[in-house]
C-alpha positions as CSV (number, residue, x, y, z in Angstrom):
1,X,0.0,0.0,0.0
2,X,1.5,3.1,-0.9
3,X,0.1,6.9,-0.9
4,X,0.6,8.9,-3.8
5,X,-2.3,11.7,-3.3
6,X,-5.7,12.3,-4.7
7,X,-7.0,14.2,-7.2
8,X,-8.9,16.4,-4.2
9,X,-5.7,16.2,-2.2
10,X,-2.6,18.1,-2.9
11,X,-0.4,16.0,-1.3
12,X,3.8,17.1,-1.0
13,X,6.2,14.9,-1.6
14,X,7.7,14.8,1.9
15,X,4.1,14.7,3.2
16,X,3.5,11.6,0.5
17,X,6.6,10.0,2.1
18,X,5.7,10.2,5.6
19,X,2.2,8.6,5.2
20,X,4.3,5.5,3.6
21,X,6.9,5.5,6.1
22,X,4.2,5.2,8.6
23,X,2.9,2.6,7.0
24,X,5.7,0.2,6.4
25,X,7.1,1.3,10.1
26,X,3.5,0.1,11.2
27,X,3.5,3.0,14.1
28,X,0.8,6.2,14.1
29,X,1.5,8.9,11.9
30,X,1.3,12.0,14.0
31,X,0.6,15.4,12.0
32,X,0.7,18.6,13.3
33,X,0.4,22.0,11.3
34,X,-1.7,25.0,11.7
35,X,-5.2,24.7,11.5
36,X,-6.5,24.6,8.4
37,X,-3.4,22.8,6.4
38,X,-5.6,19.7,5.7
39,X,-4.6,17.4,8.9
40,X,-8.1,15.6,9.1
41,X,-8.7,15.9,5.6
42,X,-5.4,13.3,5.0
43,X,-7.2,10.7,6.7
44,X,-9.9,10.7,4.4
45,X,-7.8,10.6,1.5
46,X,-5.6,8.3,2.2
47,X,-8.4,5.6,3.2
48,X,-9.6,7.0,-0.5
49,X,-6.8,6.4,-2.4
50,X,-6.3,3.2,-0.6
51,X,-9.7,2.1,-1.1
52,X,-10.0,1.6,2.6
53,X,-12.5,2.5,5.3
54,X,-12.4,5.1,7.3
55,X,-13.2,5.0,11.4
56,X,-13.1,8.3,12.8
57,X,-12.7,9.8,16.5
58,X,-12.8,13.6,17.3
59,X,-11.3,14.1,20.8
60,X,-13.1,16.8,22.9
61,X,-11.7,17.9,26.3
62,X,-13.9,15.4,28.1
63,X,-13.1,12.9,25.9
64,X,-11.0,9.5,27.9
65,X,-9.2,7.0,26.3
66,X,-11.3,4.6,27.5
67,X,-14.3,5.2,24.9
68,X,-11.8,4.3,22.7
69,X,-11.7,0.8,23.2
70,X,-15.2,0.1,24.7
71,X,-17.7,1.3,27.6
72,X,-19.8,-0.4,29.9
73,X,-23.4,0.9,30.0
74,X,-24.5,0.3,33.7
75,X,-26.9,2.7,33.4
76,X,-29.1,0.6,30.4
77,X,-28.7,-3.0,32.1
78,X,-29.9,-1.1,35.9
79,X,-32.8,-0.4,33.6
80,X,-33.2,-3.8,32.0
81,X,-33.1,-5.4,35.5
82,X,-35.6,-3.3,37.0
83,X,-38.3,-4.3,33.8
84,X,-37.2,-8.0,34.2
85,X,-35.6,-8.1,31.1
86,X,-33.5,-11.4,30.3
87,X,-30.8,-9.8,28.6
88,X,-29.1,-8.2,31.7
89,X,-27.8,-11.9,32.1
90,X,-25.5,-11.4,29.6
91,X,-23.0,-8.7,30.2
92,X,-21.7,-8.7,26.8
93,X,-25.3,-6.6,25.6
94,X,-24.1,-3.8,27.3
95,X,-20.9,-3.4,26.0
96,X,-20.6,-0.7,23.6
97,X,-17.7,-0.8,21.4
98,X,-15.5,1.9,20.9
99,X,-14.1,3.1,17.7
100,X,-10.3,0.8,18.0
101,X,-12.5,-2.1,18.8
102,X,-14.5,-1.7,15.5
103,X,-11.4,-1.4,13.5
104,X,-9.5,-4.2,15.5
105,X,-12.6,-6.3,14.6
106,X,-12.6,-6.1,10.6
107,X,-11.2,-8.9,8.5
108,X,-9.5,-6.1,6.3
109,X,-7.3,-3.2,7.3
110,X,-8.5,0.4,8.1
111,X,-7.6,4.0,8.5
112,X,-8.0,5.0,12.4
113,X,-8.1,8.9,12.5
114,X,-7.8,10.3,16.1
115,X,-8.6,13.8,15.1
116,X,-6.4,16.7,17.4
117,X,-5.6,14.6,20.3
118,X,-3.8,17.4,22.2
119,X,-7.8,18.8,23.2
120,X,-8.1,16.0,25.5
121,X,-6.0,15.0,29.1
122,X,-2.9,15.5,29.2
123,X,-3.1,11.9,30.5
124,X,-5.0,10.6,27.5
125,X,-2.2,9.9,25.0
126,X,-0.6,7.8,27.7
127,X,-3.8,5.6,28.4
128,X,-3.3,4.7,24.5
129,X,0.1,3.9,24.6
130,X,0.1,-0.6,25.0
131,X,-3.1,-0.2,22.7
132,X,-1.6,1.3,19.9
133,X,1.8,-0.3,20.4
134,X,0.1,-4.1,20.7
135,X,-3.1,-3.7,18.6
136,X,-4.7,-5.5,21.3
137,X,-6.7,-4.7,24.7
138,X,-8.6,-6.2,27.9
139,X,-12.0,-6.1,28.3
140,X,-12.6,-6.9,32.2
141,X,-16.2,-7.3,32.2
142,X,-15.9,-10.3,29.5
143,X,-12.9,-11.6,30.4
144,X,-11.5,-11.2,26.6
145,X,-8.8,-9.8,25.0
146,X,-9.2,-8.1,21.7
147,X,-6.4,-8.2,19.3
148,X,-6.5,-6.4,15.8
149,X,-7.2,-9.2,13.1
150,X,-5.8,-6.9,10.5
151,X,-2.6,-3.9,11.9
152,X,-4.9,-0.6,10.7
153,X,-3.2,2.1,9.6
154,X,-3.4,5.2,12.9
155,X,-3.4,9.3,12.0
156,X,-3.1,11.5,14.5
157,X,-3.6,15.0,14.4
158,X,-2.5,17.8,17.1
159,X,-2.7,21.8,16.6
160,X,0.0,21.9,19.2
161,X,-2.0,23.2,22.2
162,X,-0.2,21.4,24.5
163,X,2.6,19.1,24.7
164,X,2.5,15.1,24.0
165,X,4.6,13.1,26.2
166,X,7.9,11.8,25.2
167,X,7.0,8.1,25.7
168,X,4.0,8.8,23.1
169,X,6.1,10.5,20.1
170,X,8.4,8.0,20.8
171,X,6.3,5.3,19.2
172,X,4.6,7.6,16.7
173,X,6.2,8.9,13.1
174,X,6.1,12.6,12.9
175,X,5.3,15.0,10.3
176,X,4.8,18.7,10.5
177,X,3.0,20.1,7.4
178,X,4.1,23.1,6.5
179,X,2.4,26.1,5.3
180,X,1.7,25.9,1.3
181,X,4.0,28.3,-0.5
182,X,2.5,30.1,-3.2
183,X,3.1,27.2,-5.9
184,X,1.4,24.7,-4.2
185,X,-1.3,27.4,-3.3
186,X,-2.3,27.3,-6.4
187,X,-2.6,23.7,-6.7
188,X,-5.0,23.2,-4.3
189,X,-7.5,26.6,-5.1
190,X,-7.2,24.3,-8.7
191,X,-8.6,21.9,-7.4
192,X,-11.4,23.5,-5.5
193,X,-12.2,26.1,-8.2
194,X,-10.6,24.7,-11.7
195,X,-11.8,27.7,-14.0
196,X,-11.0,30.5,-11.6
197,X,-9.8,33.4,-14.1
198,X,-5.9,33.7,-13.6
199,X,-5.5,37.4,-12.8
200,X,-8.2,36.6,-10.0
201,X,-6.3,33.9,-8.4
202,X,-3.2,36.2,-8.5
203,X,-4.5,39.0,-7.3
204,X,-6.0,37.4,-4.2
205,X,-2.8,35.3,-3.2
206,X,-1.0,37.9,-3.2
207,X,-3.0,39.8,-0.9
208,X,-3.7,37.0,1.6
209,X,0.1,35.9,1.7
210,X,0.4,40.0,2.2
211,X,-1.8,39.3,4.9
212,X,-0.2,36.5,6.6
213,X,3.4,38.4,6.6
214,X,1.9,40.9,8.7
215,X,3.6,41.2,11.9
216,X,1.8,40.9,14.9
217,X,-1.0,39.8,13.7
218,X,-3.2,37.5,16.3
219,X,-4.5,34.7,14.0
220,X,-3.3,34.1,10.1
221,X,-5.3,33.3,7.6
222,X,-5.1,29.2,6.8
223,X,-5.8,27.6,3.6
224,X,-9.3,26.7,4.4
225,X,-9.9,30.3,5.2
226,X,-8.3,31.2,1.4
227,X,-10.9,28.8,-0.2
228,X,-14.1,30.4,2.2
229,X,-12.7,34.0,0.8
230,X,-12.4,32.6,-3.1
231,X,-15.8,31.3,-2.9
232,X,-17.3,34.5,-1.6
233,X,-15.5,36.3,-4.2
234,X,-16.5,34.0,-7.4
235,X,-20.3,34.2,-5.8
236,X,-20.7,37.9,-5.8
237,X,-18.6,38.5,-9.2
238,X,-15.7,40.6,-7.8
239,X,-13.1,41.8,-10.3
240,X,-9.3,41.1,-9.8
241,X,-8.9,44.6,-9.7
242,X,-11.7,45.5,-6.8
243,X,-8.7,43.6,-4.6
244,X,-6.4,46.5,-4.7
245,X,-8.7,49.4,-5.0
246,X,-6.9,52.5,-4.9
247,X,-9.7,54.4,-2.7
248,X,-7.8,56.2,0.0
249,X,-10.8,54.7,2.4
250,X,-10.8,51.2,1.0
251,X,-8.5,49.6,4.3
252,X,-9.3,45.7,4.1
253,X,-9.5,43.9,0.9
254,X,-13.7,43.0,0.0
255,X,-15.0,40.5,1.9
256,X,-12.1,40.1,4.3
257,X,-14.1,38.9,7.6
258,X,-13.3,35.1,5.8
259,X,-9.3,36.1,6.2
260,X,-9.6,37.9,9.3
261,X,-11.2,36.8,12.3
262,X,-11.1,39.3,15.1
263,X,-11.1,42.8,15.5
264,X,-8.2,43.5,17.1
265,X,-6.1,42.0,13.4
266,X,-8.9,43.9,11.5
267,X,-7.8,47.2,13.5
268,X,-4.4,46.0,12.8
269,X,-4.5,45.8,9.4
270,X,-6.3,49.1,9.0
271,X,-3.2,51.0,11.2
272,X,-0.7,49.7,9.1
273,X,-2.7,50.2,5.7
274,X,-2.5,53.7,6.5
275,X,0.5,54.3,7.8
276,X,1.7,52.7,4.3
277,X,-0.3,55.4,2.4
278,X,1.0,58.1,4.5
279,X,5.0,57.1,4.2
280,X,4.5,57.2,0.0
């Protein structure tokens, strides 16, 4: 199995090569990037071009290992017992299987995506460390072990919001995607909008990578935020040259609430817009 892209995924080369070396290492692939660089996205197209399937788990700051694997629901069989029902007998009915369970179950290999994993505990990657290491787990109210049939491939994804512990990265592959330059820009709005007029695609990367190399500024636009803004501008017909309007008042390029996200970079931008246009 090897990863070579999509045709809705502008995969790098180095990026291409660390799915793969994950794979044939048989350890997690851990990504981290800004938000927005396509970290879940991967996943999904890399079960696609596979032709694999895809189990997903979002981690939220409540979220425990545990549910990973399985969870008992003692709440249901209290239930059961109380209406005389003759399943509580069988503890095994109230066992809900988590989503490395389902994938350790299938005949065939899968894609495991464990979408930004530094939300949760700071505790939480080390509760998964023998269970992604072993492909296998304990299940103490059936007295079973479950072992992967199949070694599935794991993608991890973190937005760097806190730091993973040493003993974790040390049994994942790492990959940092890096910011698209303008090139591969390019590539990806072509795939998203394939008969976007030139001097409109050149106009507006060059005044959202403007945007991004200004200093100070609280959150940058991300690629996802660049396709939003594209959109917006294709849908209500604006002209390449409407993004670098030469009215003195005109301090944000149209439509820029998809780019920026706050007022205090809106404000920003505005102070050094016109300290620009006084210095000429």
């Amino acid at each position: 199995m090897r990863f070579e892209g999509t045709d809705n995924y502008v995969a790098t080369p180095d990026l291409m090569l660390a799915v793969n070396a994950a794979i044939t290492l048989q350890r997690p692939l851990l990504i981290k990037g800004e938000p927005g660089t396509g970290k879940t996205l991967l996943a999904e197209e890399v079960a696609r071009a596979l032709n694999l399937p895809l189990l997903q788990w979002h981690i939220k700051s409540t979220t425990r290992a545990q549910q990973g694997l399985y969870e008992y629901d003692a709440v249901s069989r209290l239930r059961d017992s109380q209406l005389g029902d003759e399943k509580v007998k069988d503890i095994a009915n109230y066992i809900v299987k988590g989503v490395l369970w389902q994938a350790f179950e299938r005949t065939t290999p899968g894609v495991i995506l464990i979408d930004e994993i530094d939300k949760a505990d700071i505790e939480f990657p080390n509760d998964l460390l023998r269970e992604l290491d072993r492909m296998e787990f304990h299940v103490y109210e059936t007295r079973q072990t479950v072992r992967a049939a199949q070694r599935p491939i794991v993608i991890i994804t973190s937005n760097n919001e806190k730091e993973l512990p040493d003993a974790f990265l040390r049994r994942c592959f790492f990959h940092y995607i890096k910011f698209p330059d303008k090139p591969t820009m390019q590539k990806i709005v072509d795939v998203h909008f394939p008969a976007i007029k030139h001097d409109l695609l050149k106009e507006a990367l060059e005044v959202f990578f403007q945007l991004r190399e200004v200093p100070g500024l609280k959150k940058k636009p991300s690629t996802s935020e660049l396709i939003d803004w594209l959109k917006l501008l294709l849908a209500e017909d604006i002209p390449a040259e409407a993004l670098h309007a030469k009215d003195q008042k005109a301090a944000v390029p149209p439509l820029a609430g998809a780019l920026l996200k706050n007022e205090q970079d809106v404000h920003l931008f505005e102070r050094l817009v016109a300290m620009a246009r006084q210095n000429r």
